[in-house]
N, CA, C and O atoms as a Tripos MOL2 file, in Angstrom:
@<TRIPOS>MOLECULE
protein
  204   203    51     0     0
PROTEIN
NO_CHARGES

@<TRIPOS>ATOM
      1 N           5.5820   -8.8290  -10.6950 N.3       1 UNK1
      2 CA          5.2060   -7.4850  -10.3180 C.3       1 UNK1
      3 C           3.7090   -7.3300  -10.5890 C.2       1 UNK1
      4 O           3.3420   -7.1100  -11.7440 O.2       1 UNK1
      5 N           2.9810   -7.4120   -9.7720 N.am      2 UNK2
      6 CA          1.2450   -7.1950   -9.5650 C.3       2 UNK2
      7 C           1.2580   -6.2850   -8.9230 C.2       2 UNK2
      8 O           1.9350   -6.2870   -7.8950 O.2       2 UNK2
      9 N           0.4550   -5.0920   -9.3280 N.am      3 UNK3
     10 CA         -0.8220   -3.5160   -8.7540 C.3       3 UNK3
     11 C           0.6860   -3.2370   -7.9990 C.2       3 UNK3
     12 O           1.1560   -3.9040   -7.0770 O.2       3 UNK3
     13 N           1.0950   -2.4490   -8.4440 N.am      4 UNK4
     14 CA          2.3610   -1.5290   -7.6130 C.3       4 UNK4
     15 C           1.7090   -0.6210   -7.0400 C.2       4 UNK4
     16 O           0.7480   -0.1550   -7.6520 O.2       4 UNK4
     17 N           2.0430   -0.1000   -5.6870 N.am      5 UNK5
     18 CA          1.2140    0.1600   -4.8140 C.3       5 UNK5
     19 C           2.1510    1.7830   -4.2820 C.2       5 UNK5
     20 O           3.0360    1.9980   -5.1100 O.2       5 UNK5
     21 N           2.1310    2.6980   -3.3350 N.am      6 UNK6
     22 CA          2.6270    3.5190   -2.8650 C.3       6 UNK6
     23 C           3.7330    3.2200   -2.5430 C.2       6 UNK6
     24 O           4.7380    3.7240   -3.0440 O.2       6 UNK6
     25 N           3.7360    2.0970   -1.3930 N.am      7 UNK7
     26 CA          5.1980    1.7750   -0.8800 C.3       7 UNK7
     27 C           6.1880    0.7340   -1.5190 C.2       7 UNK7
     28 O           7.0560   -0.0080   -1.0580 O.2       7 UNK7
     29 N           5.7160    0.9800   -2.7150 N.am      8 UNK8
     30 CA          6.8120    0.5600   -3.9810 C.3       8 UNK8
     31 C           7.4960    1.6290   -4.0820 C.2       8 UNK8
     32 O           7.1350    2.8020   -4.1800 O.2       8 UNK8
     33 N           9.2500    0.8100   -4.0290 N.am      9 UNK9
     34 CA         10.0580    2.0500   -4.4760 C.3       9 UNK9
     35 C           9.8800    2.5120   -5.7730 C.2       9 UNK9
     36 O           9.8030    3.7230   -5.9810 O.2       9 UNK9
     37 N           9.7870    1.5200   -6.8680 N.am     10 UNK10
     38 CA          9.8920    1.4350   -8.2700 C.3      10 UNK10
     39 C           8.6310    2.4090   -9.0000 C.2      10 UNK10
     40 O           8.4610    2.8620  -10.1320 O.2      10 UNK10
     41 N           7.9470    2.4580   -7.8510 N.am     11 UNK11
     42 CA          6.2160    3.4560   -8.1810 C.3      11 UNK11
     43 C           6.7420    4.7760   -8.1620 C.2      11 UNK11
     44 O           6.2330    5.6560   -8.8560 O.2      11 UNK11
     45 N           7.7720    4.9960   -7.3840 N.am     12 UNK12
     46 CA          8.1550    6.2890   -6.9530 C.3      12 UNK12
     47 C           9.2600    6.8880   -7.8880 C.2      12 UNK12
     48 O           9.4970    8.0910   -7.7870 O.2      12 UNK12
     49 N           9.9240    6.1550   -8.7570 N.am     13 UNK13
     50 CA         10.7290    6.4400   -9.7910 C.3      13 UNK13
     51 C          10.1660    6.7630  -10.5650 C.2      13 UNK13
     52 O          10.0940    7.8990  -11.0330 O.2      13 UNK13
     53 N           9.5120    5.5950  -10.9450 N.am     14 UNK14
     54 CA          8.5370    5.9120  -12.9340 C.3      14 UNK14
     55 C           7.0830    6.8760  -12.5410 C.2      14 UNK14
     56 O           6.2270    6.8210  -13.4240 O.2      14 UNK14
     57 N           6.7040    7.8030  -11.2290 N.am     15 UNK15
     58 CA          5.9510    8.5590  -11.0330 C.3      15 UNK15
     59 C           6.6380    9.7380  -11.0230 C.2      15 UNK15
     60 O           6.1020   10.6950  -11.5820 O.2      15 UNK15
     61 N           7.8830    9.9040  -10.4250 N.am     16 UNK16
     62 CA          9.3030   11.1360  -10.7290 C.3      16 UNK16
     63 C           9.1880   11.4700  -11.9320 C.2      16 UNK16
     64 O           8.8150   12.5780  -12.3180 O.2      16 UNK16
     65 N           9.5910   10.2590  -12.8290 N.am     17 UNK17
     66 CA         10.2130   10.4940  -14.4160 C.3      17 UNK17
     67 C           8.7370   10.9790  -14.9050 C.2      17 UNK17
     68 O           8.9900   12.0890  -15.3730 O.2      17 UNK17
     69 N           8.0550   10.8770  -14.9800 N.am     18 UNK18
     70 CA          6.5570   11.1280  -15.9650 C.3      18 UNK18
     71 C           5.8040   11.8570  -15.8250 C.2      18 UNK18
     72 O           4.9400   12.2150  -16.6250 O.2      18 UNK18
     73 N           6.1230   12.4250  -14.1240 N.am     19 UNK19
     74 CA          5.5530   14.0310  -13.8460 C.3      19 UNK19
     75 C           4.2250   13.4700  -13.5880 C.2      19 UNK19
     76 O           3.3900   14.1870  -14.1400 O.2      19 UNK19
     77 N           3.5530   12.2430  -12.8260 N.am     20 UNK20
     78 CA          1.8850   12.0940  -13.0730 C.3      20 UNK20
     79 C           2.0870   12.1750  -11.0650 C.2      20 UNK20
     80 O           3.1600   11.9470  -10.5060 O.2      20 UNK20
     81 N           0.9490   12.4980  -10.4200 N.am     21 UNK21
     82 CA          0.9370   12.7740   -9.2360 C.3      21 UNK21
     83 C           0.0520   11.8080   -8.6120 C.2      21 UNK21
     84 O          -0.7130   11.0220   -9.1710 O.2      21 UNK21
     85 N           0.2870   11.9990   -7.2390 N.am     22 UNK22
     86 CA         -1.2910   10.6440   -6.5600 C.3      22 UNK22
     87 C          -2.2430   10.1000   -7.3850 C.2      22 UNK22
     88 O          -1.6560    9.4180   -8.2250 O.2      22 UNK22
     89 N          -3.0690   10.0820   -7.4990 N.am     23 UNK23
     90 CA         -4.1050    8.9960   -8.1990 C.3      23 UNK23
     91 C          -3.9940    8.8560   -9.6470 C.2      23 UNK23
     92 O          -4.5890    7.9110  -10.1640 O.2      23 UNK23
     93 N          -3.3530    9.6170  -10.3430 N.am     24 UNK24
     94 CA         -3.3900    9.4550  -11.4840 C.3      24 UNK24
     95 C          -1.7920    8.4690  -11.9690 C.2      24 UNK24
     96 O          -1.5790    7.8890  -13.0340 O.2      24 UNK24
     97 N          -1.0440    8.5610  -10.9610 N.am     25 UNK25
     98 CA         -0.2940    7.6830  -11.1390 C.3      25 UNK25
     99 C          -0.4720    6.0930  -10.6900 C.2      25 UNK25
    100 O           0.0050    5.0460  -11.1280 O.2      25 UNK25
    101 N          -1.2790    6.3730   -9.7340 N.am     26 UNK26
    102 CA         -1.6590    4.7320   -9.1060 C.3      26 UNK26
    103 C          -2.6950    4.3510  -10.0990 C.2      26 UNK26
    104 O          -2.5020    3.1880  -10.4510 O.2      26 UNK26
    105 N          -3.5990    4.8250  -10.6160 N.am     27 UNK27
    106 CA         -4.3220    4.0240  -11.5280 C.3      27 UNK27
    107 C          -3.1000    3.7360  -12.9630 C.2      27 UNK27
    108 O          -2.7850    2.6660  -13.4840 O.2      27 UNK27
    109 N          -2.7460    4.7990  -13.2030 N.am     28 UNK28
    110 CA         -1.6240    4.5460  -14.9490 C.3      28 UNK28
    111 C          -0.7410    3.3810  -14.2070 C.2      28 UNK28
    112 O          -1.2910    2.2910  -14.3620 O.2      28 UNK28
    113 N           0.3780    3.3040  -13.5020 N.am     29 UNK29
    114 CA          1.2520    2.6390  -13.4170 C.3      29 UNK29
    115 C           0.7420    1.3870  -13.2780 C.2      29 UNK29
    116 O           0.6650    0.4550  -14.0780 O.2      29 UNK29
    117 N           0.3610    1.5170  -11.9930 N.am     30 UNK30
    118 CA         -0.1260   -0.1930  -11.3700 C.3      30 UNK30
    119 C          -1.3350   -0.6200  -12.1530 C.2      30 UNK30
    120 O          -1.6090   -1.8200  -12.1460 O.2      30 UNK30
    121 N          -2.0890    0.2140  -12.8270 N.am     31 UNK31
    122 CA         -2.9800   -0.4020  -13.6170 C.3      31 UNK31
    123 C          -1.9560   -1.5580  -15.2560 C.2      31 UNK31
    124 O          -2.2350   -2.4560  -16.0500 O.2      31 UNK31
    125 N          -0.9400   -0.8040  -14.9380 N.am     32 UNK32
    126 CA          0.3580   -1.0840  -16.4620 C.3      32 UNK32
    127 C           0.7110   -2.3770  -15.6740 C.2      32 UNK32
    128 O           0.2120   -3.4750  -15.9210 O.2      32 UNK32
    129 N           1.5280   -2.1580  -14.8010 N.am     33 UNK33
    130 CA          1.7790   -3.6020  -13.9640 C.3      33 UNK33
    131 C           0.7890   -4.7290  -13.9930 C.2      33 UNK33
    132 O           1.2710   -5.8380  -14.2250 O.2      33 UNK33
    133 N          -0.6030   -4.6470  -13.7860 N.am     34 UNK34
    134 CA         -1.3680   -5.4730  -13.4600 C.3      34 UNK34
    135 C          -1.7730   -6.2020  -14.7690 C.2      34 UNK34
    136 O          -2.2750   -7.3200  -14.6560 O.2      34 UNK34
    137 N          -1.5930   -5.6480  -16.0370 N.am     35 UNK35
    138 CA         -1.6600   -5.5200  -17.6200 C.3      35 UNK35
    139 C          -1.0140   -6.8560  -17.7440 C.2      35 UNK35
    140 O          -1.4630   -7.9680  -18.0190 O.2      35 UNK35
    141 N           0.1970   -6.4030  -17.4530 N.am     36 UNK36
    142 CA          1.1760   -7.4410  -17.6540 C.3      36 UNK36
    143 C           1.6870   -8.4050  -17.3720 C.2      36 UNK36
    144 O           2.3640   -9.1370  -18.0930 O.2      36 UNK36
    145 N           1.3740   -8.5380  -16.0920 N.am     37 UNK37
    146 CA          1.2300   -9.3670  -15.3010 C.3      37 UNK37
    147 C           0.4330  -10.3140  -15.2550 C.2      37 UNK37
    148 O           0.6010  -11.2780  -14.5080 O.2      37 UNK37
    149 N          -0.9780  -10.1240  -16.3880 N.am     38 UNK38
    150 CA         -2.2210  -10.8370  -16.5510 C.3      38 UNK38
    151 C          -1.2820  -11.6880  -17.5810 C.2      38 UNK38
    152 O          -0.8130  -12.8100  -17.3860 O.2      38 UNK38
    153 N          -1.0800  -10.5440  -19.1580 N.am     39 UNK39
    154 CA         -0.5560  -10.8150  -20.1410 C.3      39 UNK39
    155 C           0.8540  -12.1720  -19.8770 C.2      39 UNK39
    156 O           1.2750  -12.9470  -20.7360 O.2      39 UNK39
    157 N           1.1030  -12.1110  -19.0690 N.am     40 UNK40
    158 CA          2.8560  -13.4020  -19.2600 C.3      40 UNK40
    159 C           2.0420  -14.2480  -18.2610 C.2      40 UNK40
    160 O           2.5930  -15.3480  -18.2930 O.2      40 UNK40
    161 N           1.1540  -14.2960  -17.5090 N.am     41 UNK41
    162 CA          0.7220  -15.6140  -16.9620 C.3      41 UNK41
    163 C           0.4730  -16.9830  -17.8690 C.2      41 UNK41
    164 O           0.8800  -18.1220  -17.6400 O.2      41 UNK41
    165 N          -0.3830  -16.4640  -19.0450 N.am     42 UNK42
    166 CA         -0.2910  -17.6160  -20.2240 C.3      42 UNK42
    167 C           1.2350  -18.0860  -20.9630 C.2      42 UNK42
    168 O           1.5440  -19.1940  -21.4000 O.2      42 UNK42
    169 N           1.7540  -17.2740  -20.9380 N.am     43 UNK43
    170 CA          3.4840  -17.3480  -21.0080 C.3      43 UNK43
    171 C           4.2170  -18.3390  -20.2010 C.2      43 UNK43
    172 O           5.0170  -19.1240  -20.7120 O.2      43 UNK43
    173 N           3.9790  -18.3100  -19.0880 N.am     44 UNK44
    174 CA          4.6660  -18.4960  -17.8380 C.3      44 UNK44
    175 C           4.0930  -20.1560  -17.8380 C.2      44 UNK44
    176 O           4.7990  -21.1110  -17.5160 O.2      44 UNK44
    177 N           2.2230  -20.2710  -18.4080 N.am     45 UNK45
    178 CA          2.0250  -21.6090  -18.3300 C.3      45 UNK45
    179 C           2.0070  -22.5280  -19.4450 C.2      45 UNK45
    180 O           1.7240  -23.7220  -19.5390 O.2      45 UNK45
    181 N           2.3690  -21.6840  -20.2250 N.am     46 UNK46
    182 CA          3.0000  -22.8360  -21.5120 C.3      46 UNK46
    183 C           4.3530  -22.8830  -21.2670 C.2      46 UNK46
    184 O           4.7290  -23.9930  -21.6440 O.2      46 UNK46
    185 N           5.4690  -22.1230  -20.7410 N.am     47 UNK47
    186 CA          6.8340  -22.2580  -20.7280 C.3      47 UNK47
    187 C           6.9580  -23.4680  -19.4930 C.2      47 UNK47
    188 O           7.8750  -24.2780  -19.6270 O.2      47 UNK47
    189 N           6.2600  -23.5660  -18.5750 N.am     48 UNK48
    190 CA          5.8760  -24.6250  -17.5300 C.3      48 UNK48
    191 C           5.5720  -26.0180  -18.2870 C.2      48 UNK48
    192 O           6.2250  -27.0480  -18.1160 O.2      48 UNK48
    193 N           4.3850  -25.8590  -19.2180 N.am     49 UNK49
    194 CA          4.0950  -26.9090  -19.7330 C.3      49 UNK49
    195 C           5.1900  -27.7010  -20.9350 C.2      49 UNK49
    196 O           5.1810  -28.8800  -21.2890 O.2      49 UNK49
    197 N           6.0600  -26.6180  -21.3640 N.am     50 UNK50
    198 CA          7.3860  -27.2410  -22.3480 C.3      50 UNK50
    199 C           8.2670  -27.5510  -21.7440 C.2      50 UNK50
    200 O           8.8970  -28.5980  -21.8970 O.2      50 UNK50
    201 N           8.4650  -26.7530  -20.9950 N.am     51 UNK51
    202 CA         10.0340  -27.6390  -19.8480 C.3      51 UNK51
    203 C           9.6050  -28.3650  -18.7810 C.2      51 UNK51
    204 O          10.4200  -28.9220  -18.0460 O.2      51 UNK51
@<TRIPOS>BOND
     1     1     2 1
     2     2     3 1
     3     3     4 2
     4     3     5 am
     5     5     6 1
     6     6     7 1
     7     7     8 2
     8     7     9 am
     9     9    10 1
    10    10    11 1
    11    11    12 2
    12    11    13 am
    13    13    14 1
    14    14    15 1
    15    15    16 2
    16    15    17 am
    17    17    18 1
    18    18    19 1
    19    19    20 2
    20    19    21 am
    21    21    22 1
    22    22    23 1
    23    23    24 2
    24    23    25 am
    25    25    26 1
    26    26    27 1
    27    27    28 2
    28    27    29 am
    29    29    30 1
    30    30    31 1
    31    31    32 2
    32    31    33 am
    33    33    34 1
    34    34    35 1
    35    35    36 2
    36    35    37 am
    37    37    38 1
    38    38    39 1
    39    39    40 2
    40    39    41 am
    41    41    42 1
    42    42    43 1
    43    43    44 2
    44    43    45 am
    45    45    46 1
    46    46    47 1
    47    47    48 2
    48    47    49 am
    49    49    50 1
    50    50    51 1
    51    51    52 2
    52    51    53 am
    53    53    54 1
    54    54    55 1
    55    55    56 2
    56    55    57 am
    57    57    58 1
    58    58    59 1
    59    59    60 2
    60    59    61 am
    61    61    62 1
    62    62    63 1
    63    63    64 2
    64    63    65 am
    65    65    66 1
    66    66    67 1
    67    67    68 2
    68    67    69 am
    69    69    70 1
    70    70    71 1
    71    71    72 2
    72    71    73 am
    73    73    74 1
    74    74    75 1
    75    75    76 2
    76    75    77 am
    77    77    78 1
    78    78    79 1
    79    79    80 2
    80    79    81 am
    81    81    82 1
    82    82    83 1
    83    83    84 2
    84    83    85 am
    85    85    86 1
    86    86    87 1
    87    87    88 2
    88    87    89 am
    89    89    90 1
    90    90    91 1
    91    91    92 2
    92    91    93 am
    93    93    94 1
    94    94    95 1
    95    95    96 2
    96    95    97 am
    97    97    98 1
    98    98    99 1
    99    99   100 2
   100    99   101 am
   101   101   102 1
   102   102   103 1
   103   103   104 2
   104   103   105 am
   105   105   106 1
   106   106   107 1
   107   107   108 2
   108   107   109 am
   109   109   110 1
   110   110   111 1
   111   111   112 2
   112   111   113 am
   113   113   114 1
   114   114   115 1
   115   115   116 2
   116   115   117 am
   117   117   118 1
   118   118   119 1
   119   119   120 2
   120   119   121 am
   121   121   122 1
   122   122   123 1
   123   123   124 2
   124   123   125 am
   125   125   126 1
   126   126   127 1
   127   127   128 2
   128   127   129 am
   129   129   130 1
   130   130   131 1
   131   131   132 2
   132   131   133 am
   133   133   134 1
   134   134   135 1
   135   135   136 2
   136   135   137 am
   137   137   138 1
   138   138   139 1
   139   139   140 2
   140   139   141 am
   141   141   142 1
   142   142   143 1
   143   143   144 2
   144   143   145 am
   145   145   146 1
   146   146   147 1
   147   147   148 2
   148   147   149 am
   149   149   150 1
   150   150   151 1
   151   151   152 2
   152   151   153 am
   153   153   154 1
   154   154   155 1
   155   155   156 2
   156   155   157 am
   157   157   158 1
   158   158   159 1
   159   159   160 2
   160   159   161 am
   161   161   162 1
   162   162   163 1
   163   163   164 2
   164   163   165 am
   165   165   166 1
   166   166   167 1
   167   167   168 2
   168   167   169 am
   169   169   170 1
   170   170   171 1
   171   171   172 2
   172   171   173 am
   173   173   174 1
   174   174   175 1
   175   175   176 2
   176   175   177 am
   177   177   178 1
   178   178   179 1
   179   179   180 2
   180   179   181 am
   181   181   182 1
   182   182   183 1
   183   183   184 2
   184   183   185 am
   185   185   186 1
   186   186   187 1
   187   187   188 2
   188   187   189 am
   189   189   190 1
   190   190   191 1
   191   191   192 2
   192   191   193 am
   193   193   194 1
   194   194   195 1
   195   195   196 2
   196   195   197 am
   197   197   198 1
   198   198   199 1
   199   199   200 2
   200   199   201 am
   201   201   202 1
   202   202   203 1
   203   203   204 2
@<TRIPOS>SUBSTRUCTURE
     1 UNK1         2 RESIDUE 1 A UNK
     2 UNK2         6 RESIDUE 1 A UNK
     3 UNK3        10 RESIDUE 1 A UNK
     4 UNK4        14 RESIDUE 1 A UNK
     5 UNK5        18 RESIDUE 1 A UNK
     6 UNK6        22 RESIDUE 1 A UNK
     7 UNK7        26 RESIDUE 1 A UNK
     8 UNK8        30 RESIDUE 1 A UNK
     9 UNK9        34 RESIDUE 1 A UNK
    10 UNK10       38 RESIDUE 1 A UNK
    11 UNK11       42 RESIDUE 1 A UNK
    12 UNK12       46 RESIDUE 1 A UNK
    13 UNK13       50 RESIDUE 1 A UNK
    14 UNK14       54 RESIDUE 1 A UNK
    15 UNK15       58 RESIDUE 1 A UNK
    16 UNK16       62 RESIDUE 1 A UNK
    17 UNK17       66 RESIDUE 1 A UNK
    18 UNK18       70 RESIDUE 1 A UNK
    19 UNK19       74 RESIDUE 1 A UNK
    20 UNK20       78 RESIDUE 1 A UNK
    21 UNK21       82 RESIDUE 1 A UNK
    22 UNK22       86 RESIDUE 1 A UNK
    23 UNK23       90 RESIDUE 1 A UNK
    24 UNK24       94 RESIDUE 1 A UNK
    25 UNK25       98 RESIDUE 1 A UNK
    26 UNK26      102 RESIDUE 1 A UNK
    27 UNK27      106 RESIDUE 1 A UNK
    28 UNK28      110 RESIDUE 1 A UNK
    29 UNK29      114 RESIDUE 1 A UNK
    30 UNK30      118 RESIDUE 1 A UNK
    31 UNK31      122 RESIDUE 1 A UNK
    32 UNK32      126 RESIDUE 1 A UNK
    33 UNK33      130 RESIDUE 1 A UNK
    34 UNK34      134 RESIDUE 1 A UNK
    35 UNK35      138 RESIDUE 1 A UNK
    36 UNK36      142 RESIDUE 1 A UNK
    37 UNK37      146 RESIDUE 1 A UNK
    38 UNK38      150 RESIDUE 1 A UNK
    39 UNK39      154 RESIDUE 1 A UNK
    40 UNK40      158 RESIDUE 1 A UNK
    41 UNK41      162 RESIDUE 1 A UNK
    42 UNK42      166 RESIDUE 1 A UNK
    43 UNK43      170 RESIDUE 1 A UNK
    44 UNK44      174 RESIDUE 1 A UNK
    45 UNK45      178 RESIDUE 1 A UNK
    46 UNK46      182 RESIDUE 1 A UNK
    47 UNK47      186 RESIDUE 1 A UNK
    48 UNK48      190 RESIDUE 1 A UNK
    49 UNK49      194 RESIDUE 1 A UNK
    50 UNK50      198 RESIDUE 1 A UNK
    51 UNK51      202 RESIDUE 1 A UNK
């Protein structure tokens, strides 16, 4: 899950639940997505490099 975008359904749920509207939800959310997405790449290439 990288930069969740408008025509993400999943953008449209966790922007429902949290009450944040147009831009302030596309920078919070997908800025959160993109976080994390950075964050488990080093994850992803040591779990590659052990198995």
């Amino acid at each position: 899950m990288v930069f969740s975008y408008f025509n993400d359904s999943y953008f449209w749920v966790v922007t429902r639940f949290t009450g944040l509207e147009g831009a302030a939800a596309l920078r919070g959310w997908s800025g959160i997505t993109t976080a994390v997405w950075l964050g488990s790449l080093p994850l992803v290439l040591i779990a590659g490099a052990v198995l």
